[in-house]
C-alpha positions in Angstrom: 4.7 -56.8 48.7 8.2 -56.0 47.4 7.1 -56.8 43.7 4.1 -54.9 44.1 6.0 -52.0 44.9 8.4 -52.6 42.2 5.4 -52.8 39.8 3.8 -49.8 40.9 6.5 -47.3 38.9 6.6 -49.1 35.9 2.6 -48.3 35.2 2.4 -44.9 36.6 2.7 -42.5 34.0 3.6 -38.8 34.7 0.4 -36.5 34.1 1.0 -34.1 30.5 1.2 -30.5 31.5 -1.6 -28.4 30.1 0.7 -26.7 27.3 -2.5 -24.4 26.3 -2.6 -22.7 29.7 1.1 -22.5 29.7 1.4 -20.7 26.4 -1.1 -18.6 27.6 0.5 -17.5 30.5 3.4 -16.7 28.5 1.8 -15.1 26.0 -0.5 -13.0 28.0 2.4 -10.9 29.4 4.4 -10.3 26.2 1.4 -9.1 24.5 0.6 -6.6 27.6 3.6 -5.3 27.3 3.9 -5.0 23.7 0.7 -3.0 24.0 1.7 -0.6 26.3 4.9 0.4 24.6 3.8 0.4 21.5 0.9 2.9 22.8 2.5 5.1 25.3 6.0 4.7 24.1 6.3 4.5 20.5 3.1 5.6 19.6 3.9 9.0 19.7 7.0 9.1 17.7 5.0 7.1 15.0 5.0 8.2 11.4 3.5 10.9 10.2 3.5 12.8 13.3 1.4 15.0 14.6 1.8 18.7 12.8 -1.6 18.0 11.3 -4.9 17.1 11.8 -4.7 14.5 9.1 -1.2 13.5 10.0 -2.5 13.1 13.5 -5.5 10.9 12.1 -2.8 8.8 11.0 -0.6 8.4 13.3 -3.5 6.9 16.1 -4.9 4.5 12.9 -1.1 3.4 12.9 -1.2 3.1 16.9 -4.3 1.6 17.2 -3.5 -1.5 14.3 -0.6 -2.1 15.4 -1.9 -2.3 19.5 -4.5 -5.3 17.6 -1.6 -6.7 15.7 1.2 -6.8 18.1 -0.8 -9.3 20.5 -1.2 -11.9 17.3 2.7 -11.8 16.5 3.3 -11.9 20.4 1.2 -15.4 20.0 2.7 -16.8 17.3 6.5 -16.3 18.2 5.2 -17.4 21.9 3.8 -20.7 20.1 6.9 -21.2 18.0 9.2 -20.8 20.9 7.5 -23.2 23.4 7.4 -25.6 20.2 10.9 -25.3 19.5 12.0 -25.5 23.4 9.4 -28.4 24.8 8.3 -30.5 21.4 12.0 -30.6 20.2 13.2 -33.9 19.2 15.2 -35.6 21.9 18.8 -37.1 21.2 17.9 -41.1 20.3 14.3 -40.6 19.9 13.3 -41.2 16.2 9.4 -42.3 17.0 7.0 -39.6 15.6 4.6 -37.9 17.5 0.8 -38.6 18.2 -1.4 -38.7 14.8 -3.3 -35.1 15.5 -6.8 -35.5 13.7 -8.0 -32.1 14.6 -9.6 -29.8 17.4 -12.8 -28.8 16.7 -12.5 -26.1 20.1 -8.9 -24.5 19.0 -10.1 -24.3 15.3 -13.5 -22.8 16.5 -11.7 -20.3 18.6 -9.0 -19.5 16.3 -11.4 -18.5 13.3 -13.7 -16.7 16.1 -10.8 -14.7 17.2 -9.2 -13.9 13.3 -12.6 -13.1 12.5 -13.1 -10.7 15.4 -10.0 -9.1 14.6 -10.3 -8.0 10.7 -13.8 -7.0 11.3 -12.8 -4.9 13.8 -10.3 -3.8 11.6 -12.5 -3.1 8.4 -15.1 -1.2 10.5 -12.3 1.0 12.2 -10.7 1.8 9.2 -14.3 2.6 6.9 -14.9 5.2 10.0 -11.3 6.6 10.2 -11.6 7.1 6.5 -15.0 8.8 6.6 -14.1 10.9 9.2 -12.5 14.5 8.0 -10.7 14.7 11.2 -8.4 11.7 10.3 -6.6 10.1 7.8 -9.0 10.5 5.1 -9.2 13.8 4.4 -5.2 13.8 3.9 -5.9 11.9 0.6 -7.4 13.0 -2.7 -11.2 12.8 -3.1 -11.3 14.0 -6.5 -13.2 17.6 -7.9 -16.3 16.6 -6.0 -15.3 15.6 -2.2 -17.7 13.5 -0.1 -15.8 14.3 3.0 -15.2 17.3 4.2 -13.8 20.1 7.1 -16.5 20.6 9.8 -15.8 24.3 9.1 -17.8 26.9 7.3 -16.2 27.0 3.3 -15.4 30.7 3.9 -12.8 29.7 7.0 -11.1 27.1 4.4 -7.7 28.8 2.9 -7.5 27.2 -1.1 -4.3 26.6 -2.4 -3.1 25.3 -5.7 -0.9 23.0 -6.2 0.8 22.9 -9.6 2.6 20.2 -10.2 5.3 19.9 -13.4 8.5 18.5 -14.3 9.9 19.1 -12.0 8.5 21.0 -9.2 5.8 22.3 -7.2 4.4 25.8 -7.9 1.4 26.8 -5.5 -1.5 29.3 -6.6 -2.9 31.5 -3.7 -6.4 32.6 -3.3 -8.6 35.1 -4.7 -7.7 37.8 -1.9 -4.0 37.8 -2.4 -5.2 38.1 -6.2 -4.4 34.5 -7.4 -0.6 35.0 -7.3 1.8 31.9 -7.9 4.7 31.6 -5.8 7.2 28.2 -5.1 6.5 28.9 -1.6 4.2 27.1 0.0 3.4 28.9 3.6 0.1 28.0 5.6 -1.6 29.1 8.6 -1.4 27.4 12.2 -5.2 26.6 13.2 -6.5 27.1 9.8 -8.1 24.3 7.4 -6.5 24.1 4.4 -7.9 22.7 1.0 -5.4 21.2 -1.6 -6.6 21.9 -5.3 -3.7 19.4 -6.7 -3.4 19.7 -10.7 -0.5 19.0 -13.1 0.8 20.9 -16.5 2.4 17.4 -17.8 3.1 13.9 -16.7 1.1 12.4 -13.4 2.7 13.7 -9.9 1.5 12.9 -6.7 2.1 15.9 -4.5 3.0 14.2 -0.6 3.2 16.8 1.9 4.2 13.7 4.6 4.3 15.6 7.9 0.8 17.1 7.0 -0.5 14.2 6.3 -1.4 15.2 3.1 -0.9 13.0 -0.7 -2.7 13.1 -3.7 -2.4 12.5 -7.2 -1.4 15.4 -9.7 -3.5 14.6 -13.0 -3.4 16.9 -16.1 -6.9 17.9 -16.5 -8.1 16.9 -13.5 -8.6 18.6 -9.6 -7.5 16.4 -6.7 -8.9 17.7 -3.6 -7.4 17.2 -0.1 -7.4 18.5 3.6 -5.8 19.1 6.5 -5.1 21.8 9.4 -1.9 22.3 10.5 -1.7 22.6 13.8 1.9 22.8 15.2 4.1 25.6 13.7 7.4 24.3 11.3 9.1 22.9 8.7 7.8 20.3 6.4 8.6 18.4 2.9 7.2 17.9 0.5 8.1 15.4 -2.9 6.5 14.5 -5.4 5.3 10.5 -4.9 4.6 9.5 -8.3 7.7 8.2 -11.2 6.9 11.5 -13.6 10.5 11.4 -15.1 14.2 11.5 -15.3 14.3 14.2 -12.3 11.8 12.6 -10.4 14.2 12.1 -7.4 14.7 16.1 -7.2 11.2 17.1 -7.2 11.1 18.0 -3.5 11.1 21.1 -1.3 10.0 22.1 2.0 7.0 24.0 3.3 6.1 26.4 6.6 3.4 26.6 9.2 3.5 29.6 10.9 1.0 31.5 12.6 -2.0 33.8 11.1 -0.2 37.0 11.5 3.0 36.2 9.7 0.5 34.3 7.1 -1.4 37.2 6.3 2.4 39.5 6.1 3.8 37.0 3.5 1.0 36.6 1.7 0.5 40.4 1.2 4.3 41.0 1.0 4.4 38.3 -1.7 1.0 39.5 -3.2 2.8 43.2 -3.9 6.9 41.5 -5.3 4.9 38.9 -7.9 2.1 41.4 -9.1 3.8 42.1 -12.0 4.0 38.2 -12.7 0.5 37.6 -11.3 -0.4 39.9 -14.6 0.7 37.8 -17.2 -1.0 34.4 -15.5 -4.0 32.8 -17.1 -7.4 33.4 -15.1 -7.6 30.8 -11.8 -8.9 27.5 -13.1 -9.4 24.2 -11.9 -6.9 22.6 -14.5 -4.6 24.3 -17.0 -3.2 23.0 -20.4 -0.2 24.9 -21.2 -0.2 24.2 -24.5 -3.6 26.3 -25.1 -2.4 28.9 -22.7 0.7 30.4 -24.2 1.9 33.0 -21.8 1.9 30.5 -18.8 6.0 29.4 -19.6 6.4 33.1 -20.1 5.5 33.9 -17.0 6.8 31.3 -14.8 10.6 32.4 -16.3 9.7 36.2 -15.7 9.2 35.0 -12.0 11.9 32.5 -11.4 9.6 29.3 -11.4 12.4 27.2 -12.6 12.5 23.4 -12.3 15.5 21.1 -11.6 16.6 20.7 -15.6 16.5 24.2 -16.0 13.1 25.6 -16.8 9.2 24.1 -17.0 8.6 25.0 -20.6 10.2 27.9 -21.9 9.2 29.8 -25.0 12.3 28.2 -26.7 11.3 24.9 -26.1 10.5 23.6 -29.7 8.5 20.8 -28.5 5.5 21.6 -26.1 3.4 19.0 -24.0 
């Protein structure tokens, strides 16, 4: 009897824990509370904010990837960590571990759920960019836009943006009589469609807390939207390499409300009309080496860029 108890130890072996459930119990946890902080926590302080419809598209794309992402990280630091802490090597154990061969259910799950994930991913994002209320109407469709403002064309403010080494100039509707001004002021509650051009090299004009950024292209008209919606200060730089002042081709722009819109602009309108004389006619593009009274008037109004001026009439060399 006393050998059979003896015996009994030596061949009982303890039961392995089911690691599986146990990572997922740790997991399951981290990942809800990564979630919820990076939804009701951080998501609102995410880049670009929300002055703008388009910058508020953004900002719930950014919330909502990263809700679908954080869960995968929260797995695989939770697997790395369990790995480190129970399948560490044991002082004076040099034996290897157990030949694995492969899992046919873990490798079935694991594409099922990666798969599940990017599709999701890839159909979220097609809509998000196809609809005018998000992120996709912040970027530049081109002179022909697919997508565009649920709003009636005559409740869309046009601005120009003029883009040259080494600033921003912006061209104001036909009302206010096309004039061009370095200010760019918009409207609170009012759609606004970017016409973005450029006299020279390629800019990319990135109004960031309006969600707004497309390409400056000589000869060509980059369209983009978005409606401000909360009243302040924003900046705006140039996105794009276009030269030695590159790095100083920034400025700031204002939302304010319709009223003080519609005082500026008329205010403006009435200090630049002698300017607004000597401009080309409103086009889609300009080449300023065709047009030879735009540098003349750009001086006469104080349109100056960061070296000095754009192109003035004593420049011996012209784009």
């Amino acid at each position: 009897m006393a050998a059979e108890a003896e015996a009994a130890p030596q061949g009982t072996e303890a039961a392995e824990p089911n690691h599986g459930l146990r990572i997922f119990l740790i997991w399951l946890p981290i990942a809800v509370a990564a979630d919820l902080l990076l939804w009701f926590v951080y998501g609102p302080h995410m880049p670009p904010g929300d002055m703008a419809s388009a910058a508020n598209g953004q900002q719930f794309d950014i919330k909502v990837m990263s809700v679908m992402a954080a869960p995968v990280m929260a797995f695989v630091l939770t697997y790395a960590a369990y790995a480190l802490i129970v399948w560490r090597q044991r002082p004076g154990d040099d034996t290897d571990g157990p030949a694995i061969h492969g899992n046919t259910k873990i490798q079935a799950t694991w594409i099922t759920v990666t798969s599940v994930i990017v599709l999701a991913l890839f159909g979220f994002g097609t809509y998000e960019l196809a609809n005018p209320h998000s992120a996709g109407a912040g970027s530049g469709e081109g002179p022909s836009p697919i997508w565009k403002p649920p709003v009636a064309a005559s409740k869309i403010l046009q601005i120009q943006v003029i883009a040259q080494q080494w600033k921003f100039t912006y061209r104001y509707p036909k009302q206010y009589d096309y004039f061009e001004t370095n200010q760019l002021v918009l409207p609170a509650d009012t759609w606004v469609q970017f016409n973005v051009t450029s006299l020279d090299v390629i800019h990319s004009f990135w109004a960031y807390q309006l969600g707004v950024k497309a390409d400056a292209n000589p000869g060509v008209n980059n369209i983009a939207y978005s409606e401000p919606t909360q009243l302040g200060t924003f900046v705006v730089r140039c996105a794009e390499l276009c030269g030695l002042w590159h790095g100083a081709m920034f400025d700031y722009g204002h939302v304010v409300t319709q009223a003080q819109f519609r005082l500026w602009a008329t205010r403006t309108e009435t200090q630049l009309a002698d300017v607004t004389a000597l401009l080309p006619p409103y086009a889609t593009t300009y080449d300023p080496t065709v047009i030879k009274q735009m540098s003349a008037a750009m001086v006469k109004g104080g349109l100056t860029g960061a070296p000095g001026l754009f192109y003035p009439p004593q420049d011996p060399v012209q784009p």
